[in-house]
C-alpha positions, -999 to 999 in steps of 0.1 A, spaced: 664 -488 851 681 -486 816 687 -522 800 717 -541 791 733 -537 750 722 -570 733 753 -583 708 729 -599 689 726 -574 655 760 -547 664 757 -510 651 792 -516 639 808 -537 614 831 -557 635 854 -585 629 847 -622 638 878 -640 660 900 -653 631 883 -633 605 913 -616 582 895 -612 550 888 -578 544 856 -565 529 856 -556 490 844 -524 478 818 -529 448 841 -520 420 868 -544 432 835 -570 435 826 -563 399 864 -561 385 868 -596 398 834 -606 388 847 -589 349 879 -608 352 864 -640 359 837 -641 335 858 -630 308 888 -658 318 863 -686 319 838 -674 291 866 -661 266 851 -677 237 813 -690 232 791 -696 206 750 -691 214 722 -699 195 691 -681 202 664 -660 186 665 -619 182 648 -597 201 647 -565 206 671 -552 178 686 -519 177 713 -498 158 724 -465 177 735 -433 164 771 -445 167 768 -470 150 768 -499 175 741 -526 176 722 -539 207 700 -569 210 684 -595 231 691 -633 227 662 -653 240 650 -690 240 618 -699 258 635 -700 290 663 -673 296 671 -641 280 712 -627 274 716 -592 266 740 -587 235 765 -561 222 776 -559 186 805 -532 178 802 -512 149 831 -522 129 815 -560 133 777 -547 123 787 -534 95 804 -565 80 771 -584 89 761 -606 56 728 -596 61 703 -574 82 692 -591 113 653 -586 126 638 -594 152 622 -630 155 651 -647 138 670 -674 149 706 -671 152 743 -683 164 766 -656 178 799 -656 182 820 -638 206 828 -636 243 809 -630 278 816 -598 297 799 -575 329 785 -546 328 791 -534 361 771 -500 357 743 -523 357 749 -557 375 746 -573 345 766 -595 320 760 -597 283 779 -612 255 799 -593 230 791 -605 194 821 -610 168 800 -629 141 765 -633 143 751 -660 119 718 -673 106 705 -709 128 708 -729 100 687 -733 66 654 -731 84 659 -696 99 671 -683 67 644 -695 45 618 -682 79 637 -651 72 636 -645 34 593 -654 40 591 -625 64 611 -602 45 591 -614 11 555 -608 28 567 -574 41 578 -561 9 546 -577 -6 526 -558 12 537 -527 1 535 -535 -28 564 -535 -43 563 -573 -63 528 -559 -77 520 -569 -114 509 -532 -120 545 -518 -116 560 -540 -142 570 -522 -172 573 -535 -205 608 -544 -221 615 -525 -252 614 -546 -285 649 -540 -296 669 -521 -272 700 -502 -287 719 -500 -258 716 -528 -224 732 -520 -189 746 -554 -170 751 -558 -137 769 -580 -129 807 -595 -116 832 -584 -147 850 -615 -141 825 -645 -136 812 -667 -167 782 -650 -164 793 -616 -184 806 -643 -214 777 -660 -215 756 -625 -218 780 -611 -244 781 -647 -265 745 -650 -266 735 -616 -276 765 -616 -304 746 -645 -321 714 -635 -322 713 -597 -323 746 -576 -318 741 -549 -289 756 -522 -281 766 -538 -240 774 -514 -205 786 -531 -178 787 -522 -144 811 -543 -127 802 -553 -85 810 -577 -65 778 -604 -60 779 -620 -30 798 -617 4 801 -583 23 789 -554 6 779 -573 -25 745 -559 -18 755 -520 -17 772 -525 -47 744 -540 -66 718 -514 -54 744 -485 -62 750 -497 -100 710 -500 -104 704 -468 -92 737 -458 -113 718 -469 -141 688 -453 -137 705 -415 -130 725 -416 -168 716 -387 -187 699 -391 -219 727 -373 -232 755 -383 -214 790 -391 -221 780 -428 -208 750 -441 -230 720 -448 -214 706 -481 -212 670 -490 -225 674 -522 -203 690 -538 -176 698 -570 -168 710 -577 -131 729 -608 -133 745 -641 -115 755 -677 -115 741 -707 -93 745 -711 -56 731 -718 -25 708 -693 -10 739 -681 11 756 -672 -20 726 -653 -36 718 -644 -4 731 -605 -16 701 -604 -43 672 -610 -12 684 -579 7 665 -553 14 684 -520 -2 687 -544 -36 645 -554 -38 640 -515 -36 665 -504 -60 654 -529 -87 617 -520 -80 624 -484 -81 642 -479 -114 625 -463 -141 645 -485 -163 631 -519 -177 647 -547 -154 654 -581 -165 666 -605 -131 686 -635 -140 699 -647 -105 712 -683 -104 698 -713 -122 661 -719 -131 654 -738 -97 672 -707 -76 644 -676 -68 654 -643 -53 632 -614 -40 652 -594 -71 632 -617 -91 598 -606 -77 609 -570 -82 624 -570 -115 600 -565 -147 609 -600 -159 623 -630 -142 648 -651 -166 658 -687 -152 693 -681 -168 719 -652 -174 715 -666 -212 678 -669 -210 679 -632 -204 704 -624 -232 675 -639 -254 646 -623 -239 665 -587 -242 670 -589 -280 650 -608 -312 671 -625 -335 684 -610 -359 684 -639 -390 642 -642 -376 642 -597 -382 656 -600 -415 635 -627 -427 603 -613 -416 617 -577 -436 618 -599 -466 586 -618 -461 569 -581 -459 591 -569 -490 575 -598 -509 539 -594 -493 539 -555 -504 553 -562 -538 523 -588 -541 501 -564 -528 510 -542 -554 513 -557 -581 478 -573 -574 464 -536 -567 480 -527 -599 462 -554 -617 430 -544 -604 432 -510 -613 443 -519 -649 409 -541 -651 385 -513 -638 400 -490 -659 394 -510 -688 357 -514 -676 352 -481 -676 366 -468 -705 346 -498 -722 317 -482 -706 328 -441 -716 315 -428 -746 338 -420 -778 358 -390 -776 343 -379 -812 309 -380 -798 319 -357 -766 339 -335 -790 314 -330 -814 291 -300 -803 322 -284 -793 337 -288 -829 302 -277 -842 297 -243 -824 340 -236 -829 327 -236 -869 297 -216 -861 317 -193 -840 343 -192 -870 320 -182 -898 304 -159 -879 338 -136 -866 347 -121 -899 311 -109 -905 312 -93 -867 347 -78 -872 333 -59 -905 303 -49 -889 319 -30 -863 345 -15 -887 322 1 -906 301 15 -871 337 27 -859 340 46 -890 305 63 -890 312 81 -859 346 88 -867 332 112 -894 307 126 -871 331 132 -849 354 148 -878 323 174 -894 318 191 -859 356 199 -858 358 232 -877 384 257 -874 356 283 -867 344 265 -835 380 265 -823 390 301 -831 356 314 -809 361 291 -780 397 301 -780 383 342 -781 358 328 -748 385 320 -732 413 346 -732 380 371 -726 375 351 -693 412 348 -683 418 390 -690 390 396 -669 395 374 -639 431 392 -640 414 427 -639 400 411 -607 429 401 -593 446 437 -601 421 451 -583 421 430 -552 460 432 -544 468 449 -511 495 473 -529 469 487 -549 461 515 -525 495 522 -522 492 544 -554 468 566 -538 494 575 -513 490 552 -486 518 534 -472 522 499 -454 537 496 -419 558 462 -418 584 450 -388 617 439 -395 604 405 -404 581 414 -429 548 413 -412 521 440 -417 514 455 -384 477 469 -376 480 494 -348 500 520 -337 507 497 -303 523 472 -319 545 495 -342 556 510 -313 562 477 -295 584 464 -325 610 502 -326 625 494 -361 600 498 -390 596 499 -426 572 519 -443 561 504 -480 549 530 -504 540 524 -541 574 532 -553 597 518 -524 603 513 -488 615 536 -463 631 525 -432 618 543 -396 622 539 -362 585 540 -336 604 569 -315 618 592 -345 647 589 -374 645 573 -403 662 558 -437 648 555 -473 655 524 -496 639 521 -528 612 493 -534 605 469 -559 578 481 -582 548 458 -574 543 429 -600 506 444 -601 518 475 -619 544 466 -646 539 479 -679 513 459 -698 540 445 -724 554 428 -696 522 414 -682 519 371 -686 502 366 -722 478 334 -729 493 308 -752 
């Protein structure tokens, strides 16, 4: 037996007697919910402490407020992150501006940030500590990156505002004591992108060319009146510590009065407690330079003078001491007198040996001895000529031989190679005949060999 339905719980939505209100759909639940957080939250100002910070690729920052009780998820569009006055962190305390809105994609509602500001002095001092120990501890405020300023730089770089008193006071001070050839590189030096702006002209700086249109400085000075710490607030951020650390440049920090400190001060080579107090640590003066030349000029011409002195006295010592110069000279003088008397003596000596062998030399030249050497001779030169007669290769040709020669002269040996060079000339004692290997011939008349001219005409001995 099946049991009754129970109404109890239905299967189907169903409508209550005088129920008219139809059910909302979740968009139109969230819209609403939008519209009436938005109408009654329009404007609000929160104060809580960052968590969870983030920037995203677009641009657009996202961030947690939290106290120790409740936590509100915040939204901060990128054209309002990037006029921030300075770069939130997690952990510090702050007031934001703006309005409440839903996220309906998530159930949840968040506020939208227009300003975001520090919580007062005490979380801007808590942040400056944390951002001081951070950059501490890498060591960039380190006493073994200082550098040393250069004694009397010809050109400084100033960064600083072109319009402020501080520039004047710079320019003043280093007029009086020691003129300077002065760069500035005008920025803004506090409110939004003050910071950028100093970083960029430090790093500006620091990329001049040696040889550059623009000269480049031998120091810096990075530059700025008094204020509160919300005014210098540009010289404690982050991109400004590292630029001033980072320069290869001698940096001098002179950032608000003597009381004022900034983390550009930690970084920079020297801290000055002015602007003016830097002008006078860049430069000496030039009245104390001049001075101290002529204090030198009179200690060397003292020094002089006295080593002059000095020399004068031992000089007089010792040529008190140094023996006369007629008693050094005088064995010189005595052997240049020995020397003398004895050179005409020497001279005549060898005159007369020079003339002794000149008429030896004069008896064994007679005429006779001449006239039979000459005979010796010309009997030695006829008979090497008979020699030579004798040995010429013409000589046989008066016994009728003949000499086979090719067109070019040369003697050929065998009957091959007259037949291998056709056109021949055959030499005979009283000319040459000209022949060819295979038959025919011509006859031109020689030259009588030199060996047999007439004996007039043969080369006499002079």
């Amino acid at each position: 037996m099946d049991e009754a339905p129970t109404t109890d719980s239905p299967l189907l939505a169903t409508e209550a007697p005088g129920d008219n209100a139809a059910p909302f759909s979740v968009s139109e639940l969230a819209g609403r919910l939008k519209r009436t957080v938005e109408d009654a939250f329009g404007f609000v100002r929160v104060r809580g402490e960052i968590s969870g910070w983030k920037r995203a690729a677009s641009g657009h920052c996202y961030l947690c407020l939290k106290d120790d009780k409740a936590v509100l998820d915040g939204v901060l569009w990128k054209a309002n992150a990037a006029a921030l006055p300075f770069r939130p962190e997690d952990g510090i305390e702050v007031v934001a501006t703006g309005k409440l809105t839903t996220y309906p994609g998530r159930s949840r509602y968040q506020i939208v940030i227009d300003r975001l500001e520090l919580a007062g002095q005490g979380a801007l001092m808590a942040l400056l500590d944390k951002r001081r120990r951070a950059l501490a501890a890498e060591g960039l405020f380190d006493e073994s990156r200082k550098q040393k300023l250069p004694f009397h730089p010809r050109v400084i770089g100033v960064v600083t505002s072109p319009t402020g008193a501080v520039i004047r006071d710079i320019l003043h001070r280093l007029a009086d004591r020691c003129p300077s050839h002065v760069v500035v590189w005008p920025v803004k030096v506090q409110g939004d992108g003050a910071a950028a702006e100093i970083a960029a002209a430090v790093r500006g700086f620091d990329a001049l060319p040696a040889d550059g249109p623009v000269a480049r400085p031998e120091l810096v000075i990075v530059a700025r009146g008094g204020g509160s710490i919300e005014d210098l607030w540009a010289f404690n951020e982050e991109e400004v510590v590292r630029a001033v650390a980072g320069c290869s440049i001698p940096i001098i920090s002179a950032v608000g009065h003597e009381t004022d400190t900034s983390l550009c001060d930690f970084a920079a080579d020297v801290r000055a407690p002015t602007p003016t107090a830097a002008a006078e640590i860049a430069v000496p003066v030039r009245g104390d330079l001049l001075g101290n030349l002529r204090e030198l000029g009179f200690r060397i011409e003292r020094c002089a003078r006295r080593s002059a002195e000095r020399s004068g006295e031992q000089l007089e010592a010792t040529l008190r001491r140094w023996p006369a110069r007629e008693t050094l000279l005088a064995p010189q003088q005595q052997r240049l007198d020995d020397l003398a008397d004895r050179l005409p003596r020497a001279l005549r000596t060898e005159l007369s040996h020079a003339r002794a062998a000149l008429g030896q030399t004069a008896g064994a030249l007679r005429p006779g001895l001449l006239d039979g050497a000459y005979r010796r001779a010309r009997e030695r030169l006829d008979g090497l000529w008979r020699v030579a007669q004798l040995a010429h290769p013409n000589r046989p040709l008066e016994r009728g031989y003949a000499r086979v020669e090719d067109k070019n002269g040369k003697t050929l040996m065998s009957a091959a190679a007259a037949k291998a060079a056709g056109r021949l000339k055959l030499i005979f004692a009283d000319g040459g005949l000209d022949a060819n290997a295979g038959g025919g011939s011509g006859v031109e008349r020689a030259k009588r060999p030199s060996y047999l001219k007439p004996a007039a005409e043969q080369p006499k001995l002079l």
